[in-house]
Structure formats: structure tokens, C-alpha cells
C-alpha positions in Angstrom: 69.9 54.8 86.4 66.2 53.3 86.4 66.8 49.0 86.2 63.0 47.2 85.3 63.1 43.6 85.2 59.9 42.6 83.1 58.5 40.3 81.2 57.6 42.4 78.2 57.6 42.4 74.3 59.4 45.3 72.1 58.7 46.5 68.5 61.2 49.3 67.0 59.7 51.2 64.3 61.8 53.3 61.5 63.9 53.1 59.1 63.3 49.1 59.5 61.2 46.9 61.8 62.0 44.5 64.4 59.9 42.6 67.0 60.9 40.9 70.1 58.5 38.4 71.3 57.6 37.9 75.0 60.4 37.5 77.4 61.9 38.5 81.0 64.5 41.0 80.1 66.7 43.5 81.4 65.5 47.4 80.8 68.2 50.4 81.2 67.2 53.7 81.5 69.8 55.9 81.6 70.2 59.2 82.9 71.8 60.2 79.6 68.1 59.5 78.3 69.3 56.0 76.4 67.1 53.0 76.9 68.1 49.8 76.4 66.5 46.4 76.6 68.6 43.4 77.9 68.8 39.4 77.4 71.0 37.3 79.9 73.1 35.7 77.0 74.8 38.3 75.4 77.4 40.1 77.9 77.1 44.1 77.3 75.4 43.9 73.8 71.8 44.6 74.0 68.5 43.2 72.1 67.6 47.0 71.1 68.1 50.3 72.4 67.5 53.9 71.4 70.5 56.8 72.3 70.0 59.7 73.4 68.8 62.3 73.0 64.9 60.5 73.1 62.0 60.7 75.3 60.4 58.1 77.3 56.3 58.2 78.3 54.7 55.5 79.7 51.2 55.1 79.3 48.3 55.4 81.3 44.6 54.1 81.1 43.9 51.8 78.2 47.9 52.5 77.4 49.2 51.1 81.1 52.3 49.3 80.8 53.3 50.2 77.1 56.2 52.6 77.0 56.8 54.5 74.0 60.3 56.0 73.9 60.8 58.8 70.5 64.4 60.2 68.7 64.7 63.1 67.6 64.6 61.1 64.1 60.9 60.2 65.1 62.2 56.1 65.3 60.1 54.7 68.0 61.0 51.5 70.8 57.5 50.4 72.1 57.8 48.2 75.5 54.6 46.2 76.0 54.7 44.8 79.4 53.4 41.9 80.7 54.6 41.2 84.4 57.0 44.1 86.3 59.5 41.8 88.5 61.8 44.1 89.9 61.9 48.1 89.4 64.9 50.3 91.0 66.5 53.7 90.5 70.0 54.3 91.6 72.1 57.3 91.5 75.7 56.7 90.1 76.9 60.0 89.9 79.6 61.6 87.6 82.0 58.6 86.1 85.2 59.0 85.9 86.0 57.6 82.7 88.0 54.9 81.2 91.6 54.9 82.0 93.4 54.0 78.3 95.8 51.4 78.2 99.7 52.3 77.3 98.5 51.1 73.4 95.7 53.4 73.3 97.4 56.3 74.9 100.3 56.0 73.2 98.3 56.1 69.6 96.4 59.0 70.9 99.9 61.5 71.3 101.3 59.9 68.4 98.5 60.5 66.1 98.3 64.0 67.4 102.1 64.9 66.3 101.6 63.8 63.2 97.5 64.6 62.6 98.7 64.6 59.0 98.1 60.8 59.1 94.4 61.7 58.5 94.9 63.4 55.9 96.6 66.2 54.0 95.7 69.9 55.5 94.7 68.5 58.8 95.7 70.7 61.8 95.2 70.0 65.6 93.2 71.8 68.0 93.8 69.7 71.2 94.1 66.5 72.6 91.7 65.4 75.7 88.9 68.3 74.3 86.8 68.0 77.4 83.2 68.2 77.2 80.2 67.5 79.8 80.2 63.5 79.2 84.0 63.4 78.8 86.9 64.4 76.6 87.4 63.8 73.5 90.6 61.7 72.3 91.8 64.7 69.5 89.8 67.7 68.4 91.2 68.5 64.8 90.3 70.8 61.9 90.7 69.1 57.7 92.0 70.9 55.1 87.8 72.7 54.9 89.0 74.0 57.9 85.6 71.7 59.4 86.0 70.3 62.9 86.8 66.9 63.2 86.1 65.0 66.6 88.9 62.0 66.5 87.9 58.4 69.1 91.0 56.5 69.2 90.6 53.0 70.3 93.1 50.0 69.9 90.3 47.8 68.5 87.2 49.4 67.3 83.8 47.9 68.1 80.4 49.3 68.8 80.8 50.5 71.7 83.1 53.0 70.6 81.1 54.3 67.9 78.4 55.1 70.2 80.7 57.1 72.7 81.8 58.9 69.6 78.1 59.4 68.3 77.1 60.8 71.9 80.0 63.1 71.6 78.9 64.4 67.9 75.5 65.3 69.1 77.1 67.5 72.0 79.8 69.3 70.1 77.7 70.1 67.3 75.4 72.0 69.7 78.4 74.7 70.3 77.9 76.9 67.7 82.0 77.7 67.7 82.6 74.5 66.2 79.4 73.3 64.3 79.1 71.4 62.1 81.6 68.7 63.9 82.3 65.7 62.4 83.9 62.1 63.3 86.6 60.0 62.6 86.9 56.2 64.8 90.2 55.6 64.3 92.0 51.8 65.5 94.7 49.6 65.3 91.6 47.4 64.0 87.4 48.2 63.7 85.0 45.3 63.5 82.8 45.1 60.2 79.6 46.0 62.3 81.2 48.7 63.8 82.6 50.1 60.5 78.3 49.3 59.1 77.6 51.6 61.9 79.6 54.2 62.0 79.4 54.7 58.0 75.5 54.7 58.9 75.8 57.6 61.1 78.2 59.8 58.8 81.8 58.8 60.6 84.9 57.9 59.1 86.6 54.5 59.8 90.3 55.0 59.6 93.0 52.0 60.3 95.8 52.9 62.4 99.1 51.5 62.0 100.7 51.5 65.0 105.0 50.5 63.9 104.2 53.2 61.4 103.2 55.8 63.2 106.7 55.1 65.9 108.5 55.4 62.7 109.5 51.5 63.5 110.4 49.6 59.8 108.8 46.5 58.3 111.0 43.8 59.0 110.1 41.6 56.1 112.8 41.8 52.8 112.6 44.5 50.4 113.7 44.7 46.9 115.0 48.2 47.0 
């Protein structure tokens, strides 16, 4: 992981526009090939970023110090800088992954015995489908008999639809299971997660966890 502290300026150019006037900020480059630029106010979340798979140059002669990173979509994150403060590389290896809580696990084996909660015709392939960034929560196939990669979280937020996003773009490269699909399944999923995940093609779908342990509704019924 390459860390630049700079004071720099950003435009993003595609589908929209944005701009980020001059400011010290935090710039991630990732060995995954994600860049992303950092303020100090707004914990993990950054100002603009760009996932992989993209390419980074960084110009030279009358182009020193603007970096131009590309997607595969053609989008474009221009880094203009100004003044380099601090620039670092630092090898963290292979992570291990997040451990789930007992909620998160737990909705992960249930939802796999009954993969019919996602729809009629579903089937299961496996849980834990392990690829080179990590495994997937459930691998599945719909009543099309189309794969369906499955992230279970136990409340859905960005984050989560970027792991699943990464994980797309790798299985649909194995042509055994191309074209792969997602589905970001949780307990709950924040409106700007559910704005970007319906942006990118996924599914949102609402887990309920008493439900799915079979546990009834303890408020008064009629019949």
C-alpha cells in the first residue's frame, strides 16, 4: 500500500463531475489497484475514489504532479498536486479477513438451508466459495440456472457493496460461472448503499432474522 500525504486538488470525470478544491489530503493506493483520496473528518469514508480494476500514470514534464488514474469504464480521477508532504509504500501482505459476528454467521448457514428465501428455484452451490481476495458468503444458482454471488451482512452499508462489487468482477472472469450476479443481503441496508448497489446491477434483499429461525411474531393475531 503506497500512502501520499499532499496538498492537491481532484476532478473525477464521467458519468457526472465533481471537483475538490485545494487541500492536504490522505491518498490510498492500493495494491488491489483502488485509489482513494482522504479528508481527516470523515472516519473510513473517502472524498472520491476509483475501484479496481484502473490504472494509475503519473505525469512527467509539463504533466509533473498530475496523476491520472482510468476504469475500465474510461471514468477518470485527476490528482493535481501542489506540495508532496509525506510519501510511503508498505507491504501488508495477504489479510486474513473479517471474522463475522455470531449474527452474521448465523444468517449466513440459515440463509443457505433455506436459499429459497431468495427466491423460488434457487439452489445452492456452496457456502464460503473461496476466491483470490476472499470467500464469498453463499454461491447460489436462480431458477435461470445464472450464478448468483450472495454478501451477507447484518447491516448493509457501502462498504459491503464494494466487497461484493470486487468480488463480481473476479468471478465473472471464470468462464465456469460467467455471467455472475449479486445479491447484498441484511438484517438492514442503508439508502446509499441500496442507490449503489442498484447502480451497479445488485440486488438489495432484507433479511428477517426471527423468520428465518422459524421464531413467531409475538404481537396478537386475529386468526
Amino acid at each position: 500500500m503506497r500512502l501520499v500525504i499532499a496538498r492537491c486538488s481532484v476532478d473525477y470525470a464521467g458519468r457526472l463531475t465533481a471537483h475538490l478544491p485545494s487541500a492536504p489530503r490522505l491518498i490510498l493506493v492500493k495494491a488491489d489497484g483502488s485509489v482513494s483520496i482522504h479528508a481527516d473528518d470523515r472516519a473510513y469514508k473517502p472524498l472520491n475514489w476509483m475501484s479496481p480494476p484502473c490504472s494509475l500514470k503519473e505525469g512527467t514534464g509539463d504533466d509533473e504532479g498530475v496523476w491520472t488514474v482510468v476504469n475500465k469504464a474510461g471514468e477518470k480521477l485527476i490528482i493535481t498536486m501542489e506540495e508532496i508532504l509525506h510519501d510511503s509504500s508498505h507491504e501488508l501482505g495477504v489479510d486474513p479477513g473479517l471474522i463475522k459476528d455470531g449474527v452474521e454467521a448465523h444468517l449466513q448457514e440459515l440463509l443457505a438451508d433455506r436459499i429459497e428465501t431468495l427466491g423460488d428455484g434457487y439452489t445452492l452451490i456452496r457456502r464460503e466459495y473461496m476466491t483470490a481476495i476472499g470467500p464469498v458468503d453463499i454461491l447460489c444458482r436462480d431458477a435461470d440456472g445464472q450464478t448468483v454471488a450472495v454478501e451477507i451482512k447484518r447491516r448493509g452499508e457501502i462498504d459491503g457493496v464494494e466487497q461484493l462489487t470486487r468480488y463480481l468482477e473476479l468471478l465473472n472472469r471464470d468462464p465456469h460461472l460467467a455471467p455472475v450476479r449479486g445479491v447484498f443481503a441484511a438484517q438492514e441496508i442503508k439508502p446509499q448503499a441500496r442507490v449503489l448497489a442498484t447502480d451497479r446491477g445488485i440486488n438489495c434483499h432484507i433479511l428477517d432474522y426471527d423468520a428465518m429461525r422459524g421464531i413467531e411474531d409475538d404481537k396478537l393475531r386475529l386468526f
